[in-house]
N, CA, C and O atoms as CSV, one atom per row, in Angstrom:
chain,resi,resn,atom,element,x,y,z
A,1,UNK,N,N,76.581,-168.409,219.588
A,1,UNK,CA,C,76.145,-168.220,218.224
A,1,UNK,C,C,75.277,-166.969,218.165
A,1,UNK,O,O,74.446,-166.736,219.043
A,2,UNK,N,N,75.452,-166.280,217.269
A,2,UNK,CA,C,74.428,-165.212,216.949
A,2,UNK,C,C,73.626,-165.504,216.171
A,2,UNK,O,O,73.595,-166.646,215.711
A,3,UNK,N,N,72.704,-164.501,215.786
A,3,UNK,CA,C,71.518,-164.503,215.256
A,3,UNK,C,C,72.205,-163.944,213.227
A,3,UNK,O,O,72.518,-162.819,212.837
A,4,UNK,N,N,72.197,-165.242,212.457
A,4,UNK,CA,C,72.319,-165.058,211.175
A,4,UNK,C,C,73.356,-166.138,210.895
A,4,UNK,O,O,73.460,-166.724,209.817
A,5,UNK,N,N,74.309,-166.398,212.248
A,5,UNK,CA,C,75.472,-167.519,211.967
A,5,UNK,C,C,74.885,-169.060,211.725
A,5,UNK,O,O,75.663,-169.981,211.478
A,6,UNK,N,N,73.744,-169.219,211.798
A,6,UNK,CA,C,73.270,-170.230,211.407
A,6,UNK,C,C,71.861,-170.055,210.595
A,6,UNK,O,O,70.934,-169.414,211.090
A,7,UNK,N,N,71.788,-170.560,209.548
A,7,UNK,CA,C,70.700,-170.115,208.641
A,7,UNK,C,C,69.844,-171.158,208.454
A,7,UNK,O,O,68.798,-170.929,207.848
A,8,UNK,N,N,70.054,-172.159,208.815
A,8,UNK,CA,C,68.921,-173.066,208.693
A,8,UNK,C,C,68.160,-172.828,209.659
A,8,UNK,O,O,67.020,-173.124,209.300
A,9,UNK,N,N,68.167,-172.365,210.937
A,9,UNK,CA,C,67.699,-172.329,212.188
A,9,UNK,C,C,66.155,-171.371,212.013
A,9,UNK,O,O,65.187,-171.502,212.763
A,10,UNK,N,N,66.254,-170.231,210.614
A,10,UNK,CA,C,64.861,-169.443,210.973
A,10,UNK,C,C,63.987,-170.367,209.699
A,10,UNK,O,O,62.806,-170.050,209.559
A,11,UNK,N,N,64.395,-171.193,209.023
A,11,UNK,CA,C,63.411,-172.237,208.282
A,11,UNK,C,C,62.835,-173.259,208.451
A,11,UNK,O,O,61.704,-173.588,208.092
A,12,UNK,N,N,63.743,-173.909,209.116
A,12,UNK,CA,C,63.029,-175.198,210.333
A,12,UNK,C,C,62.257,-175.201,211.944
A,12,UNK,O,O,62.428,-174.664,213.039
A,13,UNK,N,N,61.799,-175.673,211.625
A,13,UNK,CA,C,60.839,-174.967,213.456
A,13,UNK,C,C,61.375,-176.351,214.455
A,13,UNK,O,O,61.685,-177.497,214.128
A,14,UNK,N,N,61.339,-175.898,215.337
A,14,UNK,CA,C,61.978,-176.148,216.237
A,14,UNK,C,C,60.925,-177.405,216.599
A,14,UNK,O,O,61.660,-178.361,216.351
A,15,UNK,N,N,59.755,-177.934,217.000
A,15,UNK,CA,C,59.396,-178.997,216.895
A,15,UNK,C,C,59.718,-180.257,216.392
A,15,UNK,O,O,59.513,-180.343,215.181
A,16,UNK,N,N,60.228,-181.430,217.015
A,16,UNK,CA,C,61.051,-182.413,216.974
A,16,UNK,C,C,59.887,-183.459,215.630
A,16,UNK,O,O,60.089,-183.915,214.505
A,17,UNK,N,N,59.116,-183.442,216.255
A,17,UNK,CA,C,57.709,-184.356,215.642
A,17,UNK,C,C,57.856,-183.653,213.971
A,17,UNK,O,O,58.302,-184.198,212.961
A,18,UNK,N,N,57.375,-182.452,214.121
A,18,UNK,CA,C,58.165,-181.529,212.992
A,18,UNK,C,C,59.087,-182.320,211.672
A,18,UNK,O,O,59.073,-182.862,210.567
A,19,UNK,N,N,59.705,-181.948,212.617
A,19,UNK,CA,C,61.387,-182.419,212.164
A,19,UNK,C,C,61.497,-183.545,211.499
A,19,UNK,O,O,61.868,-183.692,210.335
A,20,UNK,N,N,60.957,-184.838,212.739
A,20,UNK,CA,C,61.135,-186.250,212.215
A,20,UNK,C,C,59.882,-186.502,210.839
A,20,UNK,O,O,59.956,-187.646,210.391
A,21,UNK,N,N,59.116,-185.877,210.354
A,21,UNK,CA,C,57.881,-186.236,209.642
A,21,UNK,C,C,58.451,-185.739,208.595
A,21,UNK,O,O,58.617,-186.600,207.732
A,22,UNK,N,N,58.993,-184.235,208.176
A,22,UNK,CA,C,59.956,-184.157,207.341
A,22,UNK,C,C,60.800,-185.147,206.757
A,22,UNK,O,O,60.550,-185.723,205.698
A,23,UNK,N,N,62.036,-185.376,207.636
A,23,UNK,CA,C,63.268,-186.398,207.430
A,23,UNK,C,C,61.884,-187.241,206.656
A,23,UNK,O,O,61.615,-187.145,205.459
A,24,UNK,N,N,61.157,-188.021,207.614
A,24,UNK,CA,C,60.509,-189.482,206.719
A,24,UNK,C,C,60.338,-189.383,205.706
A,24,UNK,O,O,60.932,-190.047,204.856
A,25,UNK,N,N,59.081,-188.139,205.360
A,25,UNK,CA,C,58.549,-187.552,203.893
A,25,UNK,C,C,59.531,-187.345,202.853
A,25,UNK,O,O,59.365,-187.617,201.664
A,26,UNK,N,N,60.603,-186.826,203.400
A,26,UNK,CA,C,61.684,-186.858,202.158
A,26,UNK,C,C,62.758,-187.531,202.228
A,26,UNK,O,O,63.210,-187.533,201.082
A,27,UNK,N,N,63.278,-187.972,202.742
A,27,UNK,CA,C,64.412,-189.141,203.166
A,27,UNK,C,C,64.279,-190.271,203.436
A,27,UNK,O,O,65.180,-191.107,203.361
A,28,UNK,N,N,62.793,-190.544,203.901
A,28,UNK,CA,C,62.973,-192.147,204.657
A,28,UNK,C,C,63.346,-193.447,204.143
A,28,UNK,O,O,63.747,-194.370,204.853
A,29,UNK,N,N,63.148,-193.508,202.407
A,29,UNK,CA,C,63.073,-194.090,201.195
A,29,UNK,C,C,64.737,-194.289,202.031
A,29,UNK,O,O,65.098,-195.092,202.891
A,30,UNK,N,N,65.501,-193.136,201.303
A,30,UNK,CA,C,66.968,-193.459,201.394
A,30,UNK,C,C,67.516,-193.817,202.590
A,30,UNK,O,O,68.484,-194.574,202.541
A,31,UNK,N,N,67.013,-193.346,203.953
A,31,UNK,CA,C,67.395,-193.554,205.362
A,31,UNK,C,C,67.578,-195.182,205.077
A,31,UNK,O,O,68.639,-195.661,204.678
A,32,UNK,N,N,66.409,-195.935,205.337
A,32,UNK,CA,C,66.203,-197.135,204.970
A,32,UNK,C,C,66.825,-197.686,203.975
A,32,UNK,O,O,67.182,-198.766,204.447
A,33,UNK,N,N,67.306,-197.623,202.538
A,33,UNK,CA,C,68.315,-198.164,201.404
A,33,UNK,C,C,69.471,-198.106,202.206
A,33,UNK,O,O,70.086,-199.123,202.525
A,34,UNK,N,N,69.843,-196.822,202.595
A,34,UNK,CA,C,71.355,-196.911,203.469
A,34,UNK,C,C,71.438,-197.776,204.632
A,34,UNK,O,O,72.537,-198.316,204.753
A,35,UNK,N,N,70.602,-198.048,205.495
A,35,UNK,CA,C,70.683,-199.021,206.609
A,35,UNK,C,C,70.932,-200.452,205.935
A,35,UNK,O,O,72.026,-200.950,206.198
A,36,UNK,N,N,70.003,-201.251,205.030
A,36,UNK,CA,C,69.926,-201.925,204.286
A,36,UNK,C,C,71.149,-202.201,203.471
A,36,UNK,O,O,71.695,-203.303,203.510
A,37,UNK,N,N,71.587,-201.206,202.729
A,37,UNK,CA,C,72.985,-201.642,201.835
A,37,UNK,C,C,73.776,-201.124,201.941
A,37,UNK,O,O,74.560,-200.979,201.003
A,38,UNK,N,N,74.004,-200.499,203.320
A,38,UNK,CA,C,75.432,-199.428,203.683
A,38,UNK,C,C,75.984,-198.789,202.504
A,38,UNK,O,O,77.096,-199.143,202.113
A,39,UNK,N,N,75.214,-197.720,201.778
A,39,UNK,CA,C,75.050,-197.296,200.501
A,39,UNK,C,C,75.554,-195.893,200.318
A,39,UNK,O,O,75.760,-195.321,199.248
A,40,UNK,N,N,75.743,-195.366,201.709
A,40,UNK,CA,C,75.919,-194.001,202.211
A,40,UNK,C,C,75.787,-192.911,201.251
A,40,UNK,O,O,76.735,-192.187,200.946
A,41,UNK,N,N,74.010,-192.736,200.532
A,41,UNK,CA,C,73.365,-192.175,199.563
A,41,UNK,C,C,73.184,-190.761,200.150
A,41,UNK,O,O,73.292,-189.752,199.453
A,42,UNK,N,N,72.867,-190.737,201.643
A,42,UNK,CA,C,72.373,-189.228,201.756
A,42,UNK,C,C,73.350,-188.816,202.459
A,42,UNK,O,O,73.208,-187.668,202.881
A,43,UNK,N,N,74.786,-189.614,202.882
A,43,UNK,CA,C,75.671,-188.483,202.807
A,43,UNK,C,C,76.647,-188.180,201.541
A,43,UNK,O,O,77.547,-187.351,201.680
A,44,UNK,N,N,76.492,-188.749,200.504
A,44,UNK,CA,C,76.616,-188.633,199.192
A,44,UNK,C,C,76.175,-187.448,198.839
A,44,UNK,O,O,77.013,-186.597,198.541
A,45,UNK,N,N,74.819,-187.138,198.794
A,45,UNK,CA,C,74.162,-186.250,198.279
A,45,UNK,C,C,74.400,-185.121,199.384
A,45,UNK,O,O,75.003,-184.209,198.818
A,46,UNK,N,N,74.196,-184.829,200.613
A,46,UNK,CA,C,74.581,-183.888,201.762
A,46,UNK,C,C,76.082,-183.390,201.628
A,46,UNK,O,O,76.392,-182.387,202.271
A,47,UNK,N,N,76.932,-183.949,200.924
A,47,UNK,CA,C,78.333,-184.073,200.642
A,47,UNK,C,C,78.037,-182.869,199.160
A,47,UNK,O,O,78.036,-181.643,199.043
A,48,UNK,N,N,77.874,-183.730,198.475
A,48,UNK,CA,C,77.499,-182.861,197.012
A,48,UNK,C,C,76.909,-181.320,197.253
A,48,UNK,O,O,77.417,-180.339,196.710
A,49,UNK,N,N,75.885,-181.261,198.050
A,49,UNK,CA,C,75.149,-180.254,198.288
A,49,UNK,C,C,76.025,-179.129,198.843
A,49,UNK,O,O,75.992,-177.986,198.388
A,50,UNK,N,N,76.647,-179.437,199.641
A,50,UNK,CA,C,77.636,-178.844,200.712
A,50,UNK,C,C,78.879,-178.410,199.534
A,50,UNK,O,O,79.547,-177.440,199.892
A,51,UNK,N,N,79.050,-178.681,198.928
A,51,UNK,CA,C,80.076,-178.408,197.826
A,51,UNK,C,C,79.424,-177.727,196.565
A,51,UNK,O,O,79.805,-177.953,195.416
A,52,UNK,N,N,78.360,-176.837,196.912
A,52,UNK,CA,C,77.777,-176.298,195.748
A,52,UNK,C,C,77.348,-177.052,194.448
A,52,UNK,O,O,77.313,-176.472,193.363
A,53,UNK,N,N,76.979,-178.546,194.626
A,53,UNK,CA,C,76.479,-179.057,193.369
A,53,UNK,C,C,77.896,-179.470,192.595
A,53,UNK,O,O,78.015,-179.958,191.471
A,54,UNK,N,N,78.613,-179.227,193.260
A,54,UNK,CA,C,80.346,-179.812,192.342
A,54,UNK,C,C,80.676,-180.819,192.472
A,54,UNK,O,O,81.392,-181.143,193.419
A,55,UNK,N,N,80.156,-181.865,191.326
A,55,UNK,CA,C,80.630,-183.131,191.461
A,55,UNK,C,C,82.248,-183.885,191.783
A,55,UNK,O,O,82.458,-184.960,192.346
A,56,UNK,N,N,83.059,-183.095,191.322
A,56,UNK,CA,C,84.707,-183.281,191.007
A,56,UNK,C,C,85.013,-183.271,192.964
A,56,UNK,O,O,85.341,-184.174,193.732
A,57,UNK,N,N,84.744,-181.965,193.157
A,57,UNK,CA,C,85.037,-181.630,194.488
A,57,UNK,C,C,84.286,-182.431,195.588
A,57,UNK,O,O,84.884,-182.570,196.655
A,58,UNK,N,N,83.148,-182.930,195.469
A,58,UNK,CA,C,82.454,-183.735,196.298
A,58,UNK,C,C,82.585,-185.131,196.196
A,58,UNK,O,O,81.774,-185.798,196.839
A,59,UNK,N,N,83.625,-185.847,195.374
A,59,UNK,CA,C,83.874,-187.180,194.604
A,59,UNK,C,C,85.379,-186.970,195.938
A,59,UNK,O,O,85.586,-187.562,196.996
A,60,UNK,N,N,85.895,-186.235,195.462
A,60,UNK,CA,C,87.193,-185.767,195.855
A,60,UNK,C,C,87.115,-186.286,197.273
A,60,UNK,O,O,87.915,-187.117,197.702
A,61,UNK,N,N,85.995,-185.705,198.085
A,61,UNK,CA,C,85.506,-185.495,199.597
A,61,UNK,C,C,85.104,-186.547,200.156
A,61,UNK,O,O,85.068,-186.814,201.357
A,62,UNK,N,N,84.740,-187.269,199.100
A,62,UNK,CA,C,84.333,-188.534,199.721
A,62,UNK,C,C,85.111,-189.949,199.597
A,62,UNK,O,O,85.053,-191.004,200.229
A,63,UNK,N,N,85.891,-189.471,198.454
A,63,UNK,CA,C,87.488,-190.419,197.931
A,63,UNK,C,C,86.692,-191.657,197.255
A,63,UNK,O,O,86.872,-192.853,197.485
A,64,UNK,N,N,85.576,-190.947,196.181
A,64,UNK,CA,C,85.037,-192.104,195.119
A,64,UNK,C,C,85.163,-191.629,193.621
A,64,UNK,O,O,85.346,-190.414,193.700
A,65,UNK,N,N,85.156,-191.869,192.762
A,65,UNK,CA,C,85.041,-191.503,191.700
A,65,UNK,C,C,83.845,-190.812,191.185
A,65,UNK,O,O,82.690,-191.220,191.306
A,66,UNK,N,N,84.273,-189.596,190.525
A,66,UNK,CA,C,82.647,-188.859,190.117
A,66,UNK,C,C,81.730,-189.327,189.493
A,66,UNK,O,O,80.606,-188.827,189.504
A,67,UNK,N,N,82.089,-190.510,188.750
A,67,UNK,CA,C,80.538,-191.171,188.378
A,67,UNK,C,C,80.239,-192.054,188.879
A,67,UNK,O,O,79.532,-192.841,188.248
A,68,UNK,N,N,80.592,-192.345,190.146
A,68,UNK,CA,C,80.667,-193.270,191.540
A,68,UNK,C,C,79.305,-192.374,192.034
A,68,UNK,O,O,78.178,-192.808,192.271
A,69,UNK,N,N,79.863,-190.799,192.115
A,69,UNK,CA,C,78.954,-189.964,192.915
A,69,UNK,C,C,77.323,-190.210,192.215
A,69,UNK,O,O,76.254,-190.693,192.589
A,70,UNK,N,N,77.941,-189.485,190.845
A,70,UNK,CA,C,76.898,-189.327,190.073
A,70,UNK,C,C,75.040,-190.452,189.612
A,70,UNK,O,O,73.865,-190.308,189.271
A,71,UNK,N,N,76.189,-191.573,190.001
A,71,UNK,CA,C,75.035,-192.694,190.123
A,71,UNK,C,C,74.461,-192.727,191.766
A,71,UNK,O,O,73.284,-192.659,192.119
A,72,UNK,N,N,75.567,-192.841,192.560
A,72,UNK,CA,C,74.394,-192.171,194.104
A,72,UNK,C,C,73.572,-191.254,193.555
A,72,UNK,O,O,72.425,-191.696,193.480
A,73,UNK,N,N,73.710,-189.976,193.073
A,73,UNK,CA,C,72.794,-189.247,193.273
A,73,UNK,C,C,71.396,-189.494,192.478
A,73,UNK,O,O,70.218,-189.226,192.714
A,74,UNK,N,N,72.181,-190.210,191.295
A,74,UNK,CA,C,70.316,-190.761,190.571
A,74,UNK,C,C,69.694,-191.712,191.418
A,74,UNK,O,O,68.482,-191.586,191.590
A,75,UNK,N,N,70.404,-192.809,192.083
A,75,UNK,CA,C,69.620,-193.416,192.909
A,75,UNK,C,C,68.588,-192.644,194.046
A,75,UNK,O,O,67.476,-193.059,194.370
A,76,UNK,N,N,69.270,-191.397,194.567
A,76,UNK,CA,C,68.940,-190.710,195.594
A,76,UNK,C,C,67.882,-190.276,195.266
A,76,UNK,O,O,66.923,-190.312,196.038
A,77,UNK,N,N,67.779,-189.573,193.589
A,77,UNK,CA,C,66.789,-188.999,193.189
A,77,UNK,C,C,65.603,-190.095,193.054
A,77,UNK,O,O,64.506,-189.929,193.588
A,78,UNK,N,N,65.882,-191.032,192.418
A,78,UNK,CA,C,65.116,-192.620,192.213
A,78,UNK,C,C,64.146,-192.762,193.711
A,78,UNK,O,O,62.935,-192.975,193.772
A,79,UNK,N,N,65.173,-192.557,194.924
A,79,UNK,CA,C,64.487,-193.392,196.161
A,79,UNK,C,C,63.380,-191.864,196.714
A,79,UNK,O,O,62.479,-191.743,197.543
A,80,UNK,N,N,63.882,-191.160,195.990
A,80,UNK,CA,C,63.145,-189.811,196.979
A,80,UNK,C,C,62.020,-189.156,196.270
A,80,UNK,O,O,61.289,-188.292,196.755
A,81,UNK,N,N,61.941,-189.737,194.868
A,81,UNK,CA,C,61.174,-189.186,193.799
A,81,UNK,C,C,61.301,-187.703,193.935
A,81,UNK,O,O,60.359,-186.955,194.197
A,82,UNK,N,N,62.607,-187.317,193.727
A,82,UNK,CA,C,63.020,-185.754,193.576
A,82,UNK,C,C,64.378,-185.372,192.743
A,82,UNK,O,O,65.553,-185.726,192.838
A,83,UNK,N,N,63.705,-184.539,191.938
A,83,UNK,CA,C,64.700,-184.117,190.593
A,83,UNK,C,C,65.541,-183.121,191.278
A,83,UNK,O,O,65.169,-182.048,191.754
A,84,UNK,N,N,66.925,-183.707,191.261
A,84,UNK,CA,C,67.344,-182.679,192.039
A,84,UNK,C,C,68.202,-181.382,191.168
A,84,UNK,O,O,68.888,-180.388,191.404
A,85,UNK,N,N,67.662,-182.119,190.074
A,85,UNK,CA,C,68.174,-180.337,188.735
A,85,UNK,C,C,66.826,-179.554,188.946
A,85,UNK,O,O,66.609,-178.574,188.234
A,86,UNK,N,N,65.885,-179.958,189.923
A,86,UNK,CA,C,65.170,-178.470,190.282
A,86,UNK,C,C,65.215,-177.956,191.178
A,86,UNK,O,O,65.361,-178.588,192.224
A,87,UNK,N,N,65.125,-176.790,191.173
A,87,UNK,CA,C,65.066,-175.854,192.470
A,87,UNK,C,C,64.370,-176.327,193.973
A,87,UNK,O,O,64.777,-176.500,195.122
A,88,UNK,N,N,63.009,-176.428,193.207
A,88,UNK,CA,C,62.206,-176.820,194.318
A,88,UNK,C,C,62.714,-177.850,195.125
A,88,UNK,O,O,62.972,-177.703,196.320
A,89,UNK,N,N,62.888,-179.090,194.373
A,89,UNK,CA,C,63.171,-180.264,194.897
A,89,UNK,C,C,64.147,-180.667,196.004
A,89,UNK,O,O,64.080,-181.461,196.943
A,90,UNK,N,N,65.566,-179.384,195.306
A,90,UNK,CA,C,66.554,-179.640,196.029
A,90,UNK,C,C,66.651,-178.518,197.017
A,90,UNK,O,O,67.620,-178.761,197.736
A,91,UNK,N,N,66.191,-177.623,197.298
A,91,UNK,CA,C,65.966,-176.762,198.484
A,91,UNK,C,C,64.892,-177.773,199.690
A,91,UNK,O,O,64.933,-177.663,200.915
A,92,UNK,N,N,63.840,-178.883,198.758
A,92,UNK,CA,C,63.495,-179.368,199.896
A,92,UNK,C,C,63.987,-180.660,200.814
A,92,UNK,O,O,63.615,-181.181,201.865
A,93,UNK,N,N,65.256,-180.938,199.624
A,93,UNK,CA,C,66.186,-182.216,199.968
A,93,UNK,C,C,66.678,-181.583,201.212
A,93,UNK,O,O,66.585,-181.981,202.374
A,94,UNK,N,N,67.375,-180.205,200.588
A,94,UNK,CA,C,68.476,-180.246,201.892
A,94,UNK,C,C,67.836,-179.420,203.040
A,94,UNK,O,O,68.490,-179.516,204.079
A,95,UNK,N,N,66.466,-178.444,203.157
A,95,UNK,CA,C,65.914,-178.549,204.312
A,95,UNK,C,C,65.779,-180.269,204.884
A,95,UNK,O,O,65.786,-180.033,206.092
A,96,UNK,N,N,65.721,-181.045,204.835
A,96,UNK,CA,C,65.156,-182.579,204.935
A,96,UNK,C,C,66.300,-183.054,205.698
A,96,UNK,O,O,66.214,-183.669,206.760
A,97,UNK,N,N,67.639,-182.658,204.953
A,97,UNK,CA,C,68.815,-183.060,205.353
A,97,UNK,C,C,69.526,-182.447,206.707
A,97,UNK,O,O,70.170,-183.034,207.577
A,98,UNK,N,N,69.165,-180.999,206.568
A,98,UNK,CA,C,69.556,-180.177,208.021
A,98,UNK,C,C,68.642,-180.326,208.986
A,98,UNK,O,O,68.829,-179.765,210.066
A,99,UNK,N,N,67.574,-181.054,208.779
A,99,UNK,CA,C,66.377,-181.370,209.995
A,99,UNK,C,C,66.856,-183.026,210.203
A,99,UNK,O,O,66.633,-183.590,211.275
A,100,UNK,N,N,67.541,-183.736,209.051
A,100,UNK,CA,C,67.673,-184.799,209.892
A,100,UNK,C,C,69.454,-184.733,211.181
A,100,UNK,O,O,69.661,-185.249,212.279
A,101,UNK,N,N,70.401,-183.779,210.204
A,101,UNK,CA,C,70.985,-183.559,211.282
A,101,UNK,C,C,70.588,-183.031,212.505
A,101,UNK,O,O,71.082,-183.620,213.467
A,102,UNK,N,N,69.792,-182.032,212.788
A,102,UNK,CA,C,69.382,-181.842,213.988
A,102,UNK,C,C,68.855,-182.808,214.639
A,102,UNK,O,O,68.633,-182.583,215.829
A,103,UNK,N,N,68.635,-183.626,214.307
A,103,UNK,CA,C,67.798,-184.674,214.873
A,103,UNK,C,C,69.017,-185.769,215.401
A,103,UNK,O,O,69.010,-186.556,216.348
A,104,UNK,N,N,69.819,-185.540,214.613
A,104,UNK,CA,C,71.001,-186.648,215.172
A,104,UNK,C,C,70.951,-187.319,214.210
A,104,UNK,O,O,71.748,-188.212,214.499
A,105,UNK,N,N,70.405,-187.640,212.802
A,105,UNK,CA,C,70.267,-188.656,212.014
A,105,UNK,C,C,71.353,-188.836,211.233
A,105,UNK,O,O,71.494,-189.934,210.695
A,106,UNK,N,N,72.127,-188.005,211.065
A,106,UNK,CA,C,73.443,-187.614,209.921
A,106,UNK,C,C,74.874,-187.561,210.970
A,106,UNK,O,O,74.567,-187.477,212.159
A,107,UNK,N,N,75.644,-187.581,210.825
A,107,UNK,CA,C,77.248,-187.642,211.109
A,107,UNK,C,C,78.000,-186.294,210.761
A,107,UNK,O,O,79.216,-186.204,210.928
């Protein structure tokens, strides 16, 4: 890998402790709902994200109906207390989300 082929790598620091306090602070709500009701909310939303916010195409990806998606994602927003029609919020979802993959937490 070179240096730029992966872009999450110069925003997240490399500290594991790091890492996992993140995931909790912003995910743990949903980590936990998904263990609990096999609800598969934050790869719902990691799905969505990954598809530029395109509900049709990320419904598609996951083989549910888009207002199948669309209610994951209010729940997501519900469990994480984060609006994810803002900027802020959702730049800090999906840092949250690429630190819990590094971590092994995601598929």
């Amino acid at each position: 890998m070179r240096y730029g082929d992966d872009s999450m790598g110069r925003w997240l620091p490399d500290d594991p402790a790091v890492l996992t306090a993140l995931v909790e602070h912003v995910l743990g709500a949903v980590l936990r709902y998904d263990e609990a009701h096999d609800s598969q909310l934050l790869v719902s939303a990691r799905t969505w994200m990954e598809r530029d916010r395109r509900t049709d195409a990320a419904a598609a990806a996951l083989h549910i109906h888009p207002n199948t998606l669309t209610y994951r994602l209010r729940r997501f927003g519900a469990l994480t207390d984060r609006d994810l029609a803002s900027t802020g919020a959702l730049a800090e979802v999906w840092l949250a989300i690429q630190a819990a993959g590094a971590l092994g937490l995601t598929d």
